[in-house]
C-alpha positions as CSV (number, residue, x, y, z in Angstrom):
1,X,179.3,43.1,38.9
2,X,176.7,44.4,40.9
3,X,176.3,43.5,44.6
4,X,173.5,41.2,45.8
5,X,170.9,42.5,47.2
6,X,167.8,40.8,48.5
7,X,164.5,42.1,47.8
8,X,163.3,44.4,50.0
9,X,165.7,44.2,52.4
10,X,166.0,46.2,55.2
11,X,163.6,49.0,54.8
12,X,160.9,48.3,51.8
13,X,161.0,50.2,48.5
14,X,158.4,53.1,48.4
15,X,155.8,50.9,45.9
16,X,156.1,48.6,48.1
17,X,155.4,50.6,51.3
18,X,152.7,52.7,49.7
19,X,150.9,49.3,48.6
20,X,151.1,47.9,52.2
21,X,149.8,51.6,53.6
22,X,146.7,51.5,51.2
23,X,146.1,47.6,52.3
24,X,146.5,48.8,55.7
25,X,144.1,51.8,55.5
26,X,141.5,49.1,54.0
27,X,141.7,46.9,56.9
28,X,142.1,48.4,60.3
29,X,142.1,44.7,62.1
30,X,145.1,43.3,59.4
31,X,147.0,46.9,60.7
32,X,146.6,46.0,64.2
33,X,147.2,42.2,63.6
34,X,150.6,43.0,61.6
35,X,151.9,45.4,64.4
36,X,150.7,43.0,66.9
37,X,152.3,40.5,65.4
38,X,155.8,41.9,64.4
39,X,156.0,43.0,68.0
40,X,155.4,39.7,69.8
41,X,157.1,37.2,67.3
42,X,160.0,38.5,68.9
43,X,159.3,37.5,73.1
44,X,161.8,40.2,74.1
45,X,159.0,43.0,74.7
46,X,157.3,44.2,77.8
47,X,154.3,43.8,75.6
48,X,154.2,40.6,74.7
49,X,151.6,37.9,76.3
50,X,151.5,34.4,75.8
51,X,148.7,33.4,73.9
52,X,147.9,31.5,70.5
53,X,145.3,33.6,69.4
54,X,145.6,37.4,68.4
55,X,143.7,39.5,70.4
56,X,140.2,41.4,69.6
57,X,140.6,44.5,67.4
58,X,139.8,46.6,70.7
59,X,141.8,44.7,73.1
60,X,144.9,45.4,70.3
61,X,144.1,49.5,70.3
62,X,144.1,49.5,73.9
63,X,147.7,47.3,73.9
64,X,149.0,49.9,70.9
65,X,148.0,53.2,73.0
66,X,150.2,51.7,76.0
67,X,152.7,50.4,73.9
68,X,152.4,53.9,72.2
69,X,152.7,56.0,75.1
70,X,155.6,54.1,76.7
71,X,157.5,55.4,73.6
72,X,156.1,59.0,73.6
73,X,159.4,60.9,74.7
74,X,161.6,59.6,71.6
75,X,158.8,59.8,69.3
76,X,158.1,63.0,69.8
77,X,161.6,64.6,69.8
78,X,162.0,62.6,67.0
79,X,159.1,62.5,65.0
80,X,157.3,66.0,65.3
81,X,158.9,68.5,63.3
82,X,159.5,66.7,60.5
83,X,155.8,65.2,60.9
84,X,154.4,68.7,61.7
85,X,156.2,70.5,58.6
86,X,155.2,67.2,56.2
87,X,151.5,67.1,57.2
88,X,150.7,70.2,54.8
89,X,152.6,69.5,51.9
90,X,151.6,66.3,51.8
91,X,147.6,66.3,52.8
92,X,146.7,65.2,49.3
93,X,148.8,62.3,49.5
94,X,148.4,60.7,52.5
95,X,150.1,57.8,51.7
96,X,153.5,60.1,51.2
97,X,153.5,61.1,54.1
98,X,153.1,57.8,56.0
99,X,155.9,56.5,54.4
100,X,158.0,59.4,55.1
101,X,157.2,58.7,59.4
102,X,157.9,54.9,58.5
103,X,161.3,55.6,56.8
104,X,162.1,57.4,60.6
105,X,160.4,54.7,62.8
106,X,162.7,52.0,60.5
107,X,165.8,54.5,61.9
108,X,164.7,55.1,65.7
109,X,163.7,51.1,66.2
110,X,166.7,49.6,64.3
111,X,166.6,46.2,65.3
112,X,163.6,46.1,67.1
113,X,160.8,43.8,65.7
114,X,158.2,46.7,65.3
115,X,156.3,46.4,61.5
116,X,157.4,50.1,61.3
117,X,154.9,50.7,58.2
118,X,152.2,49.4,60.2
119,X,153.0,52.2,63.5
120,X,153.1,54.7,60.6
121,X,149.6,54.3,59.4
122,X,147.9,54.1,63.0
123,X,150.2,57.2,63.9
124,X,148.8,59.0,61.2
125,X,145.3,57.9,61.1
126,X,144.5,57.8,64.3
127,X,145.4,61.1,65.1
128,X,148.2,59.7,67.7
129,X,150.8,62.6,66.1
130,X,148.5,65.4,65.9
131,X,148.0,65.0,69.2
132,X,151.3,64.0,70.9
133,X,153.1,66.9,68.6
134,X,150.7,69.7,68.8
135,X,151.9,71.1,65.3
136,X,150.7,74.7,65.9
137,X,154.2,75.4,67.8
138,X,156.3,73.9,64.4
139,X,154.3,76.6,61.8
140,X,155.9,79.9,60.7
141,X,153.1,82.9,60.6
142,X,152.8,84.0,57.2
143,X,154.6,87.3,56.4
C-alpha cells in the first residue's frame, strides 16, 4: 500500500506551478496580492502591517523591493549561479525557469510563509535577479 500523500503538499507539482506562473504573469496585482498575502497571514514578519485591506499595487512593489533587499545576501549566494547558468537554456520557456528559482526559494525559506512561486515570477520579471546577480561574471567565453 502506498503512502498518503496530500495533494500538493509541500512544494506544488510542476503543472501546477507552471499554471499559477502563467496566472501570475497575466495579473501583476493577483502576484503582488498572493505574495503580500502569504507573507502577512503569518504576523511574525518585520513586514507585516495591520490593516484589513491589501495595499495599492504600488504601495506592494515598493513593500516587495524592501522586503526583497533585506533578503539580498542569501539570495544571491544562493540563487545566482544556478539563475545565471538557467537563464539561457531556458529563455524560450520562461515559465521553466521560474519554477526552477521557486523549487530553491521553497528550500532557502523552509517554513517561512513566503508564496515562493509568487517571489519567483517578480524575481524573474522584474529584472530583480539580472540585477542583483550580474550574470556576466557566471558565463564561460566560448573557446
Amino acid at each position: 500500500m502506498k503512502p498518503y500523500s496530500a495533494p500538493n503538499a509541500g512544494n506544488p507539482s510542476l503543472a501546477s506551478k507552471t499554471a499559477m506562473i502563467q496566472d501570475y504573469l497575466s495579473d501583476e496585482t493577483k502576484l503582488y496580492q498572493a505574495w503580500y498575502t502569504d507573507l502577512t497571514q503569518s504576523g511574525g514578519d518585520t513586514f507585516t502591517t495591520p490593516v484589513s485591506v491589501i495595499p495599492e499595487l504600488s504601495e506592494l512593489k515598493q513593500l516587495f523591493e524592501k522586503w526583497i533587499y533585506s533578503k539580498q545576501s542569501i539570495l544571491s549566494s544562493k540563487l545566482c549561479e544556478t539563475y545565471c547558468t538557467h537563464k539561457q537554456t531556458y529563455k524560450n520557456t520562461e515559465p521553466v525557469l521560474i519554477a526552477a528559482i521557486a523549487d530553491i526559494l521553497t528550500v532557502l525559506f523552509t517554513g517561512a510563509p513566503i508564496n515562493t512561486v509568487a517571489v519567483a515570477v517578480i524575481l524573474c520579471t522584474e529584472n530583480y535577479l539580472n540585477h542583483m546577480c550580474k550574470c556576466e561574471k557566471y558565463v564561460t567565453p566560448a573557446e
